[in-house]
C-alpha positions in Angstrom: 68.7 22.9 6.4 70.5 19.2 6.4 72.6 18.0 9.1 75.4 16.3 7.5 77.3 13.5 10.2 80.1 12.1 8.1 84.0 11.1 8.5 86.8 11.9 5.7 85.2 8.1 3.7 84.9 7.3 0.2 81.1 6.7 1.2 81.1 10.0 3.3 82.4 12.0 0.3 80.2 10.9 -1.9 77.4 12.9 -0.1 79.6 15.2 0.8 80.0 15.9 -3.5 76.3 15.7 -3.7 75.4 18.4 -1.1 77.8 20.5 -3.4 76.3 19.4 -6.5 73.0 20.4 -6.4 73.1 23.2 -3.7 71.2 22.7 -0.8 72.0 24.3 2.6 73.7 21.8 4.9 75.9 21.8 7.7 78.3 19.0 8.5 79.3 17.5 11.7 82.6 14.8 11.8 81.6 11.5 13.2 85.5 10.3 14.0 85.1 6.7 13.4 88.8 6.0 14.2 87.7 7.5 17.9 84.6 5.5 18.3 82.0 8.1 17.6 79.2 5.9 15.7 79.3 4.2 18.7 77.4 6.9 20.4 74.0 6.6 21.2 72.9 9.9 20.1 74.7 8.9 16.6 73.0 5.4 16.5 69.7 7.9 16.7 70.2 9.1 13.6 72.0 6.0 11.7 70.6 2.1 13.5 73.5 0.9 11.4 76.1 2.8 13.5 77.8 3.8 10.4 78.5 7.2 8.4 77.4 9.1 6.7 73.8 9.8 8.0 71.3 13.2 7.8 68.5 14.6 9.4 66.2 16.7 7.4 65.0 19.5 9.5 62.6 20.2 6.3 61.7 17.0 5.2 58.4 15.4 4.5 55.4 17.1 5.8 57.9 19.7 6.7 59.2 17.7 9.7 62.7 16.5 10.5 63.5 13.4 8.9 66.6 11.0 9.5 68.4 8.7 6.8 70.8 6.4 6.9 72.9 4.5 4.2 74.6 6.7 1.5 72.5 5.1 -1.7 69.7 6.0 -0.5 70.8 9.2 0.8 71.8 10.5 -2.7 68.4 9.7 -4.4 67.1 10.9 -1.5 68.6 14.1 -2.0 68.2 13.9 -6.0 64.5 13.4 -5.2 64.8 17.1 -2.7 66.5 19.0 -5.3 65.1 17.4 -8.7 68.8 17.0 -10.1 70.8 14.3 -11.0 68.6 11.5 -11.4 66.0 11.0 -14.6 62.8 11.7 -14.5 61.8 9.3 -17.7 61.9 5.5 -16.5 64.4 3.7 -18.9 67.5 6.3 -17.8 66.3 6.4 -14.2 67.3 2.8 -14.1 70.1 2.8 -16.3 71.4 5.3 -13.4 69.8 3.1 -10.7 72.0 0.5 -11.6 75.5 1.8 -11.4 74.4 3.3 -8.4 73.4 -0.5 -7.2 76.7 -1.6 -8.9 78.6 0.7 -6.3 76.8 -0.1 -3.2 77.0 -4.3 -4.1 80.6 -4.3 -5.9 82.8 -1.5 -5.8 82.5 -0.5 -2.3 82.6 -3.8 -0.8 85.1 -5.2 -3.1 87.8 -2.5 -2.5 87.1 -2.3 1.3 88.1 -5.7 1.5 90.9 -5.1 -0.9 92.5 -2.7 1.3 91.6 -4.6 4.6 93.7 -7.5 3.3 96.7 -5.9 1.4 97.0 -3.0 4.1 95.3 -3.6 7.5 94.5 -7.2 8.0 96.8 -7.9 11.2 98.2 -11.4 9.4 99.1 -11.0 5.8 96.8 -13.7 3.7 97.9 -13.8 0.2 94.5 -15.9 -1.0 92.6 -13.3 0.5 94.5 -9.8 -1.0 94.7 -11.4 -4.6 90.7 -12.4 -4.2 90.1 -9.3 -4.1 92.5 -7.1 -5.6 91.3 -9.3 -8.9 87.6 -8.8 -8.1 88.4 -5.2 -8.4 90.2 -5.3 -11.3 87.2 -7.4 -12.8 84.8 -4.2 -11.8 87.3 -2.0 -13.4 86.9 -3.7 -16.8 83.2 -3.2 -16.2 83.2 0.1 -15.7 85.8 0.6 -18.9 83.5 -1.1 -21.0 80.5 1.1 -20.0 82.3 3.9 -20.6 83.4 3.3 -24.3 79.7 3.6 -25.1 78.7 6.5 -22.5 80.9 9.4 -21.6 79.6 8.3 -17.9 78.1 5.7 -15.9 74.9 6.3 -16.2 74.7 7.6 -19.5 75.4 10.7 -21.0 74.7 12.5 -18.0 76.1 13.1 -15.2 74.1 11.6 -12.1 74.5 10.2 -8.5 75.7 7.1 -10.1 78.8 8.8 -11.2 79.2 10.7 -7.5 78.9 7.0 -5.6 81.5 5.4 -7.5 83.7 8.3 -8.2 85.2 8.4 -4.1 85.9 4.6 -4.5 87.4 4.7 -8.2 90.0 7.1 -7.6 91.9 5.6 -5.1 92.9 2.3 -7.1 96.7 1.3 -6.2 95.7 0.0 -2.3 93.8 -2.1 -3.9 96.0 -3.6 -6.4 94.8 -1.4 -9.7 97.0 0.2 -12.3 94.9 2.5 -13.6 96.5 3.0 -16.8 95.3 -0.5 -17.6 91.7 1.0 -17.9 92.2 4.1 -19.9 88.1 4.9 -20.1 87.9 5.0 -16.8 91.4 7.3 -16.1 89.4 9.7 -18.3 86.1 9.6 -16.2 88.4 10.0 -13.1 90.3 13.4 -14.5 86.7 14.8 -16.1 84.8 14.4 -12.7 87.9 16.0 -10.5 87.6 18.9 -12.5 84.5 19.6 -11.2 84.5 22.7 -9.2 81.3 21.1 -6.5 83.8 17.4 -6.3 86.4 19.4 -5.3 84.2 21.6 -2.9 82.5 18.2 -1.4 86.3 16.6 -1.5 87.2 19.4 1.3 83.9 19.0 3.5 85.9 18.1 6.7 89.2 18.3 5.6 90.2 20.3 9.2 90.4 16.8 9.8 91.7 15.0 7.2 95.1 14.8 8.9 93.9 12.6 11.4 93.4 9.8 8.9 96.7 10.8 7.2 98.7 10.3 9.8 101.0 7.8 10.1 100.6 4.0 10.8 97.3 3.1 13.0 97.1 3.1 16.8 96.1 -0.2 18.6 93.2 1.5 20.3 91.8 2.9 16.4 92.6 -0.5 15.1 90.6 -2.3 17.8 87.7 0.2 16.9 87.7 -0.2 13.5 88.3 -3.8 13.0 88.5 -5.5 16.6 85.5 -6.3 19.1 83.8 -3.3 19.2 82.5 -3.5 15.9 80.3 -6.2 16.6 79.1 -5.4 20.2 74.9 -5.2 20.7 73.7 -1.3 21.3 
């Protein structure tokens, strides 16, 4: 059994998709980062980072419990467990290493900071929101031209690389993309939606996905999220 501690997050879902994917037993438990929850010290346990998602393992090497952190290496972790999703033979295990690098150094970062700027940055800074917003619309032309040559990221197959990008990709407008613009990628979007584990992994939580769809951010969730608390010593 995996213990799942994840919030309603592009880089929560992600894991979410791939517990679905390749079928092992698991058993999620919300970490409300709006609420302060990685802040707990029974969280930071499991995740030194203080950030989602994060399992334990109760079966994992040697048969003992086994904690991870950081949601790349959680997904080859768990393509390693299950033996699906990620090559075997060296050349495509590193043409899928890669996107999956591409999404943990690029796309996530680049579109967090995207939608911190246009959307919640307290003082609107125009230099900052078109920065970015055209960084991500640079990494969307990257990910258009891969897929003219492969019918995903990876390759021909789908892999993890396709299930750490995919919770990112599909939210493009905050952060300044038309998507029609990139009709290779629109494609890969609509394909991988259809799946009936993404949609499975896409609900993981959703009892609680109308707390993050509620309505314009509290001072005390704003203060959590982006004030002092983030950057206070546990």
């Amino acid at each position: 059994m995996i213990d799942l501690y994840s919030w309603l997050t592009p880089n929560g879902e992600k894991v979410h998709i791939m517990l679905e994917e390749c079928g092992l037993d698991y058993r999620a438990h919300p970490i409300n980062i709006n609420t302060g929850d990685q802040f707990k010290r029974s969280f930071q346990k499991i995740s030194a980072n203080g950030r989602i998602p994060a399992i334990v393992d109760q079966q994992g090497p040697g048969g003992k419990p086994y904690a991870l952190f950081e949601s790349g290496a959680i997904l080859m972790y768990l393509a390693e467990k299950s033996g699906k999703f990620w090559p075997k033979r060296t050349r495509a295990r590193y043409d899928v290493m890669e996107w999956l690098m591409f999404q943990m150094a690029n796309v996530g970062p680049m579109m967090g900071q995207a939608y911190h700027f246009r959307k919640y940055a307290p003082k609107k800074i125009p230099y900052a929101a078109n920065r970015y917003s055209k960084e991500v619309n640079r990494l969307y032309g990257v990910m258009d031209k891969q897929l003219k040559s492969s019918r995903y990221l990876g390759g021909d197959a789908y892999s993890i690389a396709d299930m750490a990008n995919w919770p990112w990709v599909q939210i493009p407008k905050g952060a300044g993309v038309k998507i029609d613009d990139y009709p290779r990628v629109k494609r890969w979007l609509a394909e991988i939606k259809a799946r009936p584990a993404v949609k499975r992994g896409m609900a993981v939580l959703n009892e609680h996905r109308h707390l993050e769809e509620g309505g314009e951010m509290s001072k005390e969730t704003r203060e959590i999220l982006y004030g002092k608390a983030q950057f206070k010593q546990r």
